[in-house]
C-alpha positions as CSV (number, residue, x, y, z in Angstrom):
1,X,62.5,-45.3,-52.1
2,X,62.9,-45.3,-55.9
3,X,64.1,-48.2,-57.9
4,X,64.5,-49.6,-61.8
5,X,63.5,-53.1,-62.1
6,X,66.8,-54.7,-64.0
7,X,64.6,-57.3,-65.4
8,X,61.4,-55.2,-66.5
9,X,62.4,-52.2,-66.6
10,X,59.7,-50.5,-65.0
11,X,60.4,-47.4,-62.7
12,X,58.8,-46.8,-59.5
13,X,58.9,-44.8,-56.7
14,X,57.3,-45.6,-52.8
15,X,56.8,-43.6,-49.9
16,X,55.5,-43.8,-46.2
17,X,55.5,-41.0,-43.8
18,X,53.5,-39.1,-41.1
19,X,52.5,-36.0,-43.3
20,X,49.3,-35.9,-44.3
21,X,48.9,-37.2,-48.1
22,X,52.5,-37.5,-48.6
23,X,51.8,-39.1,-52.6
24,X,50.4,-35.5,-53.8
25,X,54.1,-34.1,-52.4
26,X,56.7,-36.7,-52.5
27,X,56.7,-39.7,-55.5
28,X,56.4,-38.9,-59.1
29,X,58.1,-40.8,-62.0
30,X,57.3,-40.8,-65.8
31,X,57.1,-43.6,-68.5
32,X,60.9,-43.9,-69.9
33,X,62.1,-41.0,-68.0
34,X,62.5,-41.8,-64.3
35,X,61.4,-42.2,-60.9
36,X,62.1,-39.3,-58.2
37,X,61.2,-38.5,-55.0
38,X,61.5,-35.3,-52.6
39,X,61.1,-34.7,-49.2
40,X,62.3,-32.7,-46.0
41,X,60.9,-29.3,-47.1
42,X,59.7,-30.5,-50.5
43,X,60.1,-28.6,-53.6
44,X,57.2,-29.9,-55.9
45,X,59.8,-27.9,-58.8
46,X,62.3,-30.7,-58.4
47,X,60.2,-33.2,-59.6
48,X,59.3,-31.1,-63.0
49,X,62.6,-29.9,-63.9
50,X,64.3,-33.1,-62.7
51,X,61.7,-35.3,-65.0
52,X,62.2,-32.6,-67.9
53,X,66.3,-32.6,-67.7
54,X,66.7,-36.4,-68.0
55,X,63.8,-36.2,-70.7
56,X,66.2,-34.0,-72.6
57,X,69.1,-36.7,-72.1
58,X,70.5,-35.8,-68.7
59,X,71.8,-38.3,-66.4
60,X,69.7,-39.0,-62.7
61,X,73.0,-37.7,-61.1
62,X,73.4,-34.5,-63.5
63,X,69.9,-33.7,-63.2
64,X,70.5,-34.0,-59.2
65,X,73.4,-31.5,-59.4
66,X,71.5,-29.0,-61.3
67,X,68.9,-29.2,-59.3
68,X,70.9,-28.6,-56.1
69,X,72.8,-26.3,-57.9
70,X,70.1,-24.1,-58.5
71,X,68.8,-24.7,-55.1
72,X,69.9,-21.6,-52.5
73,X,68.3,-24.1,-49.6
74,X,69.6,-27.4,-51.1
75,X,71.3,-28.6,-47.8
76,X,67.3,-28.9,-46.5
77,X,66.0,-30.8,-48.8
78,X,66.2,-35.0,-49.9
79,X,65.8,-36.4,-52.8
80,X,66.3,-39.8,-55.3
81,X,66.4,-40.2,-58.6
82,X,66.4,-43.8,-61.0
83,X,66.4,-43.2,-64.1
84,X,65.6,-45.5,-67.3
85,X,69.5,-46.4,-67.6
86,X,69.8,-47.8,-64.4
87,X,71.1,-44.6,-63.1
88,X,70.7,-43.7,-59.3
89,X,71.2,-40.4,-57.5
90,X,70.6,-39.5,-54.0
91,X,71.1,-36.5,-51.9
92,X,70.6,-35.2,-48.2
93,X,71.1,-32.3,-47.0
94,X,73.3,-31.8,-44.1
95,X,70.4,-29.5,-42.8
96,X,67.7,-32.3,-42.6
97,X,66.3,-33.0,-39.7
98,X,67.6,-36.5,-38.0
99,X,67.9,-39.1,-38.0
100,X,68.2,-38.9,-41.7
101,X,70.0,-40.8,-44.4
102,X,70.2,-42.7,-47.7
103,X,71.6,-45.9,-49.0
104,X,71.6,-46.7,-52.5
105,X,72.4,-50.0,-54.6
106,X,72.0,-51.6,-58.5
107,X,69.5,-49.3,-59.9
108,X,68.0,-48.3,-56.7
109,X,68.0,-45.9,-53.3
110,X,66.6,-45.6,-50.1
111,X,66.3,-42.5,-48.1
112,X,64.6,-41.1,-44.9
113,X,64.5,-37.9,-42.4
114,X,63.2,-37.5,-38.6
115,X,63.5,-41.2,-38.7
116,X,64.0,-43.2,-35.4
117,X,67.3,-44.4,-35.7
118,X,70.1,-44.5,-37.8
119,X,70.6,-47.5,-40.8
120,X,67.0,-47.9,-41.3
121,X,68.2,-46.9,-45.0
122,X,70.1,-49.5,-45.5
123,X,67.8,-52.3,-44.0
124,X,64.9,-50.7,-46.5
125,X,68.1,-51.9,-49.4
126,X,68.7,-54.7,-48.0
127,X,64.8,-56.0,-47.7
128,X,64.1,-54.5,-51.2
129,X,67.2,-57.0,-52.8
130,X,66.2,-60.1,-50.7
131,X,62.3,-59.8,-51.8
132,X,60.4,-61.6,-54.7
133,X,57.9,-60.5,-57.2
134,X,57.1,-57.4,-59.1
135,X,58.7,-54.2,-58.5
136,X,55.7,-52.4,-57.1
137,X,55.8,-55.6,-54.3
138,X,59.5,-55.0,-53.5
139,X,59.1,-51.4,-52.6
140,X,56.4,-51.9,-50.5
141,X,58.4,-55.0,-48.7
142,X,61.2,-51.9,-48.2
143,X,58.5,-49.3,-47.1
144,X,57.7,-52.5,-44.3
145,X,61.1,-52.9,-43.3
146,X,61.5,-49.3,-42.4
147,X,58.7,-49.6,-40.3
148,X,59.7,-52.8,-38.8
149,X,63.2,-50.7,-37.6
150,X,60.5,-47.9,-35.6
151,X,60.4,-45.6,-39.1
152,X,59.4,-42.3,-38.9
153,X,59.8,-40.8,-35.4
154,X,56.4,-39.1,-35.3
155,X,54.4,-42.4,-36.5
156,X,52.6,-43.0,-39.7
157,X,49.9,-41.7,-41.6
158,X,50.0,-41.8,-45.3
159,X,51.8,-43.8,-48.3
160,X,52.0,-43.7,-52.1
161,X,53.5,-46.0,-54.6
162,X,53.8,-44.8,-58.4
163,X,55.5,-47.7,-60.7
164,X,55.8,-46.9,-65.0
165,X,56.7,-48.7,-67.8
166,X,59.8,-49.0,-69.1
167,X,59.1,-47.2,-72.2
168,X,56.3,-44.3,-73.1
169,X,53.8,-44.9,-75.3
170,X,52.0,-41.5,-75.0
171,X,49.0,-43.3,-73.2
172,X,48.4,-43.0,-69.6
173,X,46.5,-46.3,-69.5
174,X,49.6,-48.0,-70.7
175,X,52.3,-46.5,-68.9
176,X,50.7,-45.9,-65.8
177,X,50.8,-49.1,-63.8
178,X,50.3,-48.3,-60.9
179,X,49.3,-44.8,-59.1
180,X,48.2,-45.6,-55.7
181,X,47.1,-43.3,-52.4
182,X,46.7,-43.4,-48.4
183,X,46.1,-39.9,-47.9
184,X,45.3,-40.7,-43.9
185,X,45.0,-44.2,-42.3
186,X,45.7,-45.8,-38.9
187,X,47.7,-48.3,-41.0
188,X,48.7,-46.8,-44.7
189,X,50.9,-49.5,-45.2
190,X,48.4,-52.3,-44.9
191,X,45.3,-49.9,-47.0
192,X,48.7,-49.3,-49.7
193,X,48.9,-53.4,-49.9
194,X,44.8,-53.7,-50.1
195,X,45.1,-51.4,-52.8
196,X,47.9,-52.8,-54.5
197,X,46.2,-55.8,-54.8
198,X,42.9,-54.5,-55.9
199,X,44.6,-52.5,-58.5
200,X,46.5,-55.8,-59.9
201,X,42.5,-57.4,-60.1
202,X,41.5,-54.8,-61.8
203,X,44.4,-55.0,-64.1
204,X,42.8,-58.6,-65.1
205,X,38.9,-57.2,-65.2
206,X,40.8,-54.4,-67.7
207,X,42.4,-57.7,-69.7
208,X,38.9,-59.1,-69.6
209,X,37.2,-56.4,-70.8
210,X,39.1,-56.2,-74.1
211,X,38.4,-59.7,-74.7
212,X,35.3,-59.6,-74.4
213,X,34.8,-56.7,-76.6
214,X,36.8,-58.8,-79.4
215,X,35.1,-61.7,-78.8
216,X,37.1,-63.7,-77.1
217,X,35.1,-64.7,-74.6
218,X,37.3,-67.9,-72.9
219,X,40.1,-65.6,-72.8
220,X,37.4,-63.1,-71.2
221,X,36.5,-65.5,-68.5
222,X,39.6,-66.5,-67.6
223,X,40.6,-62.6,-67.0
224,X,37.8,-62.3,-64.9
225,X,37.9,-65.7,-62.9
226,X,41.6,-64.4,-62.0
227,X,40.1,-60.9,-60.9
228,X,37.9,-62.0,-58.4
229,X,39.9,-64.6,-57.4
230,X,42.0,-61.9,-56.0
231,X,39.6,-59.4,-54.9
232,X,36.8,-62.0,-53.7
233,X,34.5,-59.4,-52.4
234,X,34.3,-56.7,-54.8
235,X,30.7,-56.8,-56.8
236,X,31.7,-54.9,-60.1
237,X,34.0,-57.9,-60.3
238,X,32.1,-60.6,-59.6
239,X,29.8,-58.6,-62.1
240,X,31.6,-58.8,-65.0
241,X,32.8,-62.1,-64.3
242,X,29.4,-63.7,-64.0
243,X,28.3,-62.0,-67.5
244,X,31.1,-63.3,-69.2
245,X,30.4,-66.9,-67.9
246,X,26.9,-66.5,-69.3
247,X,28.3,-65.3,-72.3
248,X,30.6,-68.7,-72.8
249,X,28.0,-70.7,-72.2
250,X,27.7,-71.4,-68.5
251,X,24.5,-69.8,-67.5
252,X,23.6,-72.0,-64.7
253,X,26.6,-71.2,-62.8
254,X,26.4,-67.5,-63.5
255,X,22.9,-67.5,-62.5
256,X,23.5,-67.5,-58.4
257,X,26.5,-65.2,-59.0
258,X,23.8,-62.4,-60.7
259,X,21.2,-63.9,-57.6
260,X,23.5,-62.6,-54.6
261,X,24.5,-59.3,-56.9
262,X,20.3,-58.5,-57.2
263,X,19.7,-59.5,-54.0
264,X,22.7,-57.3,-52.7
265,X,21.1,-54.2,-55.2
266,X,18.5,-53.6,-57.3
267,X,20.8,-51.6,-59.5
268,X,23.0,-54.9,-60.5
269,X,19.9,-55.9,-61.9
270,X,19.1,-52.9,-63.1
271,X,23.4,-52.9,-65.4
272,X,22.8,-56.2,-66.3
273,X,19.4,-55.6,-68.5
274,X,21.2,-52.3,-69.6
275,X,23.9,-54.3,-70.7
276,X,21.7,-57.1,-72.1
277,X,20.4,-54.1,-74.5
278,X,24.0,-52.8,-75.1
279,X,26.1,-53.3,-77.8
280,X,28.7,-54.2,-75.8
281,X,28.0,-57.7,-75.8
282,X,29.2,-59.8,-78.6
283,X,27.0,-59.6,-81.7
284,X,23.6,-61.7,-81.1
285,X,24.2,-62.5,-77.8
286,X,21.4,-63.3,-75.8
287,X,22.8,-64.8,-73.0
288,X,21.7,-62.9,-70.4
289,X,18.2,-62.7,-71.1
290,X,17.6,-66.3,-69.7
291,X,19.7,-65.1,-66.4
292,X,17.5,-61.9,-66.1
293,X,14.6,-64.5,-67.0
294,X,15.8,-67.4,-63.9
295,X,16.9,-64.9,-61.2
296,X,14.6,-62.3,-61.0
């Protein structure tokens, strides 16, 4: 599936199939460009001069044409484009293997091949419209529903989800929101969501971080506190989170935070008196020397 959120924006592409690491293949989309995907016999040279003709001001549905066009096996292969306008194109080839379809709606499509039945397209639309949240969410809720209608015919192995920004700013960190891989898994779907919501923690440890270098370290905390909220039993978070709590002040309740990381691993304790003698703590801190002092 590939989709433009109307509200954000952002561009993003989601996949699910049997193949083995279907994300290096299928999805790829580009900061204020668009989001494509191809499969049934997939040409990885769609993707780069589809990307490059809306880039140079072509439409999702011109750059489709020429593409297929210029294509001497085009009735193989499927493919989607969104593009930043809201644009949507969608082809498959009368040669792809069944069952195999596409539906497409405001700003988005959904497509499949050797799927178990016919419509699962359409109930992957209709799921994506009815769901809430952020765009990377909604595609994975459409990804669910195909699976929910018997999906691909052979089973499933491996998933991707790419989402952009709305508009470039020449810095992958930026306009990169998420780029997420199940290469091979029993349940890709469930390890894509796992991820998904890792990756939005680590969006908030990211947030934090930049406080915290600037000194803001209530704004720092609060990052963090949200982080491992979400991913409860990931150390680096709970890491940085107890450091910046020392930092604000709160050294007794860091204190059993830094206990279970050293008990856990020596080499927690081992970052957090490297980081004690960093410069990456605000100037003259010395809150973690009582921690390192209480829990050693």
């Amino acid at each position: 599936m590939v989709a433009r959120d109307t509200e954000t924006g952002q561009l993003g592409v989601a996949v699910q199939s049997h193949y083995f690491a279907v994300g290096s293949v299928s999805p790829h989309a580009e900061a204020g460009v668009a989001a494509m995907t191809i499969q049934s016999f997939a040409k990885p040279r769609y993707a780069v001069e589809g990307l490059r003709l809306i880039r140079e001001g072509a439409s999702a549905q011109e750059a489709l044409t020429a593409l297929r066009r210029g294509d001497t096996h085009a009735e193989y292969r499927q493919s989607a484009i969104a593009d930043t306008l809201g644009g949507v194109a969608v082809h498959t080839g009368e040669r792809c293997i069944p069952e195999a379809g596409h539906h497409s709606g405001d700003g988005y499509a959904c497509l499949g091949n050797m799927l178990l039945e016919v419509g699962i397209w359409e109930r992957m639309g209709a799921a994506f419209e009815a769901a809430d949240g952020e765009l990377v969410d909604r595609l994975i809720v459409s990804l669910e529903a195909a699976q929910s209608a018997g999906g691909d015919l052979r089973g499933r192995r491996s998933a991707a989800v790419i989402v952009v920004s709305a508009e470039a700013s020449g810095d992958p960190a930026i306009d990169v929101l998420f780029n997420l891989r199940v290469e091979d898994h029993e349940q890709p779907l469930q390890e894509l969501n796992r991820l998904v919501t890792l990756k939005k923690a680590f969006h908030h440890n990211s947030r934090g971080d930049h406080h915290l270098r600037n000194g803001d370290v209530h704004a720092a905390l609060c990052e963090f506190s949200t982080a491992v909220s979400m991913a409860p039993a990931h150390e680096e978070l709970v890491f940085w989170q107890a450091v910046a709590m020392a930092i604000a002040g709160f050294e007794k309740e860091a204190e059993p935070l830094f206990r279970e990381l050293f008990d856990a691993s020596r080499n927690w304790r081992l970052l957090a008196e490297r980081v004690a003698r960093s410069r990456y703590l605000p100037e003259g801190s010395h809150a973690l020397d009582s921690v390192l002092e209480s829990a050693p």
